[in-house]
N, C-alpha and C positions, 0 to 999 in steps of 0.2 A: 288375485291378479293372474291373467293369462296373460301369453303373446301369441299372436297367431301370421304368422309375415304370409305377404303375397306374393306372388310374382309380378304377377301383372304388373243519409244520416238522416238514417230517416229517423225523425223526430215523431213520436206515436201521440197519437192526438187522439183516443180512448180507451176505455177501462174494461175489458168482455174477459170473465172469468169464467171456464167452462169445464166441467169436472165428467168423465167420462173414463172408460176402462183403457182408453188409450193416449195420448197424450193431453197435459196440459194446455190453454191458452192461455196466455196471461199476455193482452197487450196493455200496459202499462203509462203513461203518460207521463213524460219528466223523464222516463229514459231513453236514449239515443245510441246506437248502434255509431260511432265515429273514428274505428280505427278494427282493420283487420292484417295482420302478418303471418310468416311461418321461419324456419328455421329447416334446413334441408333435412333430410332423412341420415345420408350420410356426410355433414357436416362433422370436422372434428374438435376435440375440445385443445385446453391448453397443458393437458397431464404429461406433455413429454413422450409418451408411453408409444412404443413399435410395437409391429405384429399384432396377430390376430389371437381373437379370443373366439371359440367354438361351443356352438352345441355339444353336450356330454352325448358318446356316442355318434355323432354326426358330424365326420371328420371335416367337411365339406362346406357345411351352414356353419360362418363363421362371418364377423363383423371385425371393425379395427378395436383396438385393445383404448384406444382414443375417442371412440365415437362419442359424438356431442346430442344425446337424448336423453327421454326423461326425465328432464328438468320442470317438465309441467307438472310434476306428480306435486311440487311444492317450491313456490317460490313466493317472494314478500318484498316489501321496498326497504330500503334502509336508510330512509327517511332525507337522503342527501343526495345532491347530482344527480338523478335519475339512476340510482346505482339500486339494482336489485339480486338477492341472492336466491341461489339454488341448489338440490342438490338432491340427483337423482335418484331415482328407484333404484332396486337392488342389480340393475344389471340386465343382457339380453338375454333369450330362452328363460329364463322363470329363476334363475338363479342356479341351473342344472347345467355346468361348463368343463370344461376343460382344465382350464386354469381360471381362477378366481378373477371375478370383477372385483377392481379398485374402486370403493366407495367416495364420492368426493365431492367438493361443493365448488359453484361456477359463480361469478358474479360475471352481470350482465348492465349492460345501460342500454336503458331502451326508452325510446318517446314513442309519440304519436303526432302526427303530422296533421292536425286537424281541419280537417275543409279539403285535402288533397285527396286526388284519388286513390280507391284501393289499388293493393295493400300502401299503404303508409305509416305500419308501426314499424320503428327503425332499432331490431335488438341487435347488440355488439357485443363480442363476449369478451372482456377484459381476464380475464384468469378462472384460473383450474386448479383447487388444493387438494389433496386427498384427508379423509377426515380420521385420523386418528385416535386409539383409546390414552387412556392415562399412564399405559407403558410405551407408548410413540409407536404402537402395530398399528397398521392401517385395519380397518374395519372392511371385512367383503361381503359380497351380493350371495357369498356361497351358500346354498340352502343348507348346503351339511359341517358348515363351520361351525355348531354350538359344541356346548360341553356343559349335559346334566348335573355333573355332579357341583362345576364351578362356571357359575354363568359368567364369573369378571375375567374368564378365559373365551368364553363365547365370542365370536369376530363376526360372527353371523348380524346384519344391521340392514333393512331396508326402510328408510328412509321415506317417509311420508308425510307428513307437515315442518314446515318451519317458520318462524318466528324469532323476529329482535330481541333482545332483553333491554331494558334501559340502562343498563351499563358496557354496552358494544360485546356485549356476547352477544350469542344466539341459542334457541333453543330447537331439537328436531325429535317429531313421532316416530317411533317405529312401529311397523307393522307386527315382526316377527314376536317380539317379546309378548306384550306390547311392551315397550320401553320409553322414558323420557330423558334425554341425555341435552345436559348445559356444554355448550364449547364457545373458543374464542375465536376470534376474525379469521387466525391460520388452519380453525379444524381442527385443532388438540380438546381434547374432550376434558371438561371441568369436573363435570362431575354427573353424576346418577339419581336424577329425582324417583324417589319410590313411588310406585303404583300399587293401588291395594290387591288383594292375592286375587280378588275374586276374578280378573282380569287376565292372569296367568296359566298356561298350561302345563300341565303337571308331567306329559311327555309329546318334546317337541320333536320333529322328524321331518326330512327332507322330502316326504311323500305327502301330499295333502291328503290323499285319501287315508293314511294312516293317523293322521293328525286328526282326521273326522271320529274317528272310530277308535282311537286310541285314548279320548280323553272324555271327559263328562260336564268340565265347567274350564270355562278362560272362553278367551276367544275363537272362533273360531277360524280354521286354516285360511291363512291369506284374508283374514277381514279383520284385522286387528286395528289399529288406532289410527284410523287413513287420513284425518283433518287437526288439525291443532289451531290453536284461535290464543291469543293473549288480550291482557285488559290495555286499555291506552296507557295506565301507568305504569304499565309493566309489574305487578304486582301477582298477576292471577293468568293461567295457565287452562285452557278451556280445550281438552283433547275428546275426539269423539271417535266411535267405534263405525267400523263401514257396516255391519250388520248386530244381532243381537248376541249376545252371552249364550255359550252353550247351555251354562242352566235356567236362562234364561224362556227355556222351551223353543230354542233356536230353530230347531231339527223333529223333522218329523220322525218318529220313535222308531230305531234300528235303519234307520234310510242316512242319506247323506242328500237328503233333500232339503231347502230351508223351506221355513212356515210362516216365521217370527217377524211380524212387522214394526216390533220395539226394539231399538237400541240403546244404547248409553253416553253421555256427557259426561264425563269427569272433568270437575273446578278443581284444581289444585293451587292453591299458595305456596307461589317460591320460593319465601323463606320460612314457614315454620313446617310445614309439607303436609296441611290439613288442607282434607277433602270434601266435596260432596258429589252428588251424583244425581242426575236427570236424566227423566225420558225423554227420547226424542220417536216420534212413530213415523215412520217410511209411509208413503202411499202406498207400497209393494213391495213383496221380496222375489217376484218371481222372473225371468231374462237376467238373471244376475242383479237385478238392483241391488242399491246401497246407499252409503251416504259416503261421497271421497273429498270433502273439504270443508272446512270452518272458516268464518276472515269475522275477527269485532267489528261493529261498528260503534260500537261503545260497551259498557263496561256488564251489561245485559242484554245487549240485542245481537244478533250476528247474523249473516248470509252463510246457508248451508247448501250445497251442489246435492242434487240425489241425480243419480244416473244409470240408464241399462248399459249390458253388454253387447249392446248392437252398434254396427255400423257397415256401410258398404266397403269403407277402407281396409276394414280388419276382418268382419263377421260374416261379410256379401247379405244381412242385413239390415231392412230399416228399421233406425233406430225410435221409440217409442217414448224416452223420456231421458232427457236435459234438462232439469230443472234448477232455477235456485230459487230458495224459501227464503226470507225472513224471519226470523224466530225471535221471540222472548223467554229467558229463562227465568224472568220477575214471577212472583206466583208458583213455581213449579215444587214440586217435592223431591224432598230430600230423599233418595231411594236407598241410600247406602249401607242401610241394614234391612235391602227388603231381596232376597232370592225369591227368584220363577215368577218371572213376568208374565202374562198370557203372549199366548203366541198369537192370535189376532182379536177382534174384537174387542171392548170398550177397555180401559182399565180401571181395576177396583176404583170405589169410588173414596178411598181414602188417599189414592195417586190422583195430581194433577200432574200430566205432561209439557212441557214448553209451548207456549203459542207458536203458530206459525200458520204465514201468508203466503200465497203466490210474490215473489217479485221479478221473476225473469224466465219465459221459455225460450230457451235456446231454439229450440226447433219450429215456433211461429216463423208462418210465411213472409209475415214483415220485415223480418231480419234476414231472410235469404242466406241464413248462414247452410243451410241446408234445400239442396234443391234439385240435384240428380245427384246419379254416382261420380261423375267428374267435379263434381264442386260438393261433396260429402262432410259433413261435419265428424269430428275422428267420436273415436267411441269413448274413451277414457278421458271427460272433463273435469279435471283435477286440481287446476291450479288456482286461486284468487290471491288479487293483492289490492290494493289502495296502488293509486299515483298522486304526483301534487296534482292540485284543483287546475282547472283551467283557466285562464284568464276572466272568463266569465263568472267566476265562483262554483260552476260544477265541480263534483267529486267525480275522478277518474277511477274506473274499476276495471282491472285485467284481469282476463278469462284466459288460461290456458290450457293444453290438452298434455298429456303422457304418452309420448308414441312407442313405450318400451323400446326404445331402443334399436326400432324398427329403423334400418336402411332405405327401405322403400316408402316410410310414411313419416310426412312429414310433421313437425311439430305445430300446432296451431295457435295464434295469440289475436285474439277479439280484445277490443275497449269500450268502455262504453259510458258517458256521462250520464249521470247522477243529477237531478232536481236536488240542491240542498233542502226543499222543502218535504223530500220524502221520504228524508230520514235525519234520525237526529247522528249525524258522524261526530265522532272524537279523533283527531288526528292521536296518534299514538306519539307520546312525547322518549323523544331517542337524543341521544347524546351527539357529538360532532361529527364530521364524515366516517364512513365503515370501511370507506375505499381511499387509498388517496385523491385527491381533486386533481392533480399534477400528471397520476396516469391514466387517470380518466381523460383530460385535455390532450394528452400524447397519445393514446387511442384513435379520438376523432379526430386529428388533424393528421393521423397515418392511413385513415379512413378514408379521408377526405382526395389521398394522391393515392 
């Protein structure tokens, strides 16, 4: 993950799939483009928190200690009231501050206004907690917060997928580890789902170049477990890696280059904490690709984001690829006793990798999500979640962006309906409201004057 700050319904009525070394097309039929919003740049959240939080070394590039970003790196519905939870990234400048970012999580209610002109997705941010370990320390963005010797001292936590449990927990990925940590509605941390070692790096460092070159297998620097994905019953825990496993022949040999267009799926069972492990293959690893999100649609199939690091907002490039795939993991191989994946081309032929389809280019001209530099699509599309159905039986699906934290760039939230006939959805079954219903209704009617 970089930051880099500036200064400065239509309904698709064909199916043209076209595969070329630069972007995707995928126009689609059954999905509709029906709700776009944002969130300001320097909007603040509800943490209470004064003063400014600065660039390490750069007394001057500084944001409020409040700022409300981020939040697109992962958010999910909680299945009640239009109440959805979040909980940003590690913080602004890269985790390299001053004083420590407070890690924390936002619940938000947000619709969509459908038939109304853009924008008409209506988000409100109801509260602001900070997420705490199982000694009540807040968890920071700080890149140099760990401790080798004792990681349940480590505070070091960025945050990258989240997901409900069926018992009004929640569950969220970390980057840094890669970590998978259970916590309850306030942010107090339950507990520590184990990740198998091969996942892990042996010495972690607030430098990513030392992290390339410091280590031989885990993840690699900043591309650790960027998407989390659960089953509808809440039973099964589906985390995936933004790029490949260092031994996975991640890196081109003595470079700090990537090669590797294979990554990893790790299935985890929440209560007995047996694993398996799939391939998933990138169309690319090169502009920074990756993969930064998982969402079920049921209990083997899922939408995955793959995205560059372009954009006019952030990179003053155009960006080359927004995609999300559909995928099946039915069929695939169990890799979890297999080291050194090839770095590109076919895999053995005793690995099957997950299926996967075209189901969404961000960047097709029909969606206009993207269409000069003043109307840019952000670079970091990060977020998915489910909404309720529409009145019509469509399935609503939010798209949203990571603007680190960035003051000057704003957060982005696209919706978009769903044909129930083009996928088979399992609503994810959740327990009674996450939020009160009482301050949610006190909310919008403070809103409303």
């Amino acid at each position: 993950m970089t930051q880099k700050l500036k200064s400065c319904f239509s309904v698709l009525t064909l199916a043209v799939f076209i595969f070329n070394a630069g972007s995707l097309l995928a126009v689609t039929p059954g999905i509709a483009l029906v709700g776009k919003g944002t969130v300001a740049g320097n909007a603040l959240d509800k943490s209470g928190q004064t003063g400014n939080i600065c660039q390490a070394g750069f007394p001057t590039n500084c944001v409020s200690k409040a700022i409300l970003g981020g939040f697109g790196s992962d958010i999910t519905y909680t299945g009640h009231d239009n109440v959805y939870i979040a909980a940003p990234d590690r913080g602004p400048f890269d985790g390299l501050t001053d004083v420590p970012y407070l890690d924390r999580l936002h619940f938000f209610h947000m619709t969509t206004d459908v038939g109304a002109q853009f924008p008409n997705i209506r988000p409100l941010l109801l509260d602001t907690r900070f997420l705490k370990n199982e000694f009540g320390q807040i968890f920071l963005g700080a890149a140099d917060a760990f401790d080798i010797a004792n990681p349940f001292a480590t505070l070091r936590f960025d945050p990258e997928g989240i997901r409900l449990g069926a018992d009004g927990t929640f569950y969220v990925s970390d980057e840094y580890g890669p970590y998978l940590f259970q916590f309850d509605r306030q942010g107090h941390l339950l507990r520590r789902l184990a990740v198998p070692a091969k996942f892990l790096i042996a010495n972690p460092s607030s430098n990513p170049t030392t992290e390339l070159l410091g280590n031989t297998a885990g993840r690699q620097a900043n591309r650790g477990m960027e998407g989390l994905a659960i089953s509808p019953d809440g039973t099964t825990l589906f985390g995936i890696m933004q790029n490949a496993l260092l031994q996975d022949n991640a890196l081109t040999p003595a470079t700090t280059s990537r090669r590797s267009v294979y990554t990893r799926i790790l299935k985890l069972d929440v209560v007995t904490g047996a694993t398996e492990e799939f391939v998933y293959r990138l169309r690319d690893s090169n502009r920074g690709q990756g993969v930064s999100e998982i969402l079920a649609i049921n209990d083997h199939e899922f939408l995955v984001v793959e995205r560059d690091n372009r954009s006019f907002l952030t990179s003053g490039e155009a960006p080359t690829r927004k995609d999300i795939f559909k995928i099946d993991i039915n069929g695939a191989t169990d890799v979890s006793d297999i080291i050194g994946l090839p770095a590109t081309g076919n895999l053995p032929v005793a690995i099957t990798g997950v299926s996967k389809t075209p189901f969404i280019d961000l960047l097709d001209p029909a969606f206009g999500l993207h269409l000069n530099d003043a109307d840019a699509i952000a670079e970091k599309i990060e977020g998915l979640a489910w909404g309720p159905n529409l009145s019509d039986g469509r399935h609503v699906l939010y798209v949203v962006s990571d603007n680190d934290l960035n003051p000057l760039v704003a957060s982005q939230i696209f919706s978009f309906a769903i044909d129930p006939l083009l996928i088979d959805y399992q609503a994810q079954t959740l327990p009674g409201p996450f939020f009160p219903p009482g301050q949610v209704k006190k909310a919008l009617r403070l809103q409303q004057h």
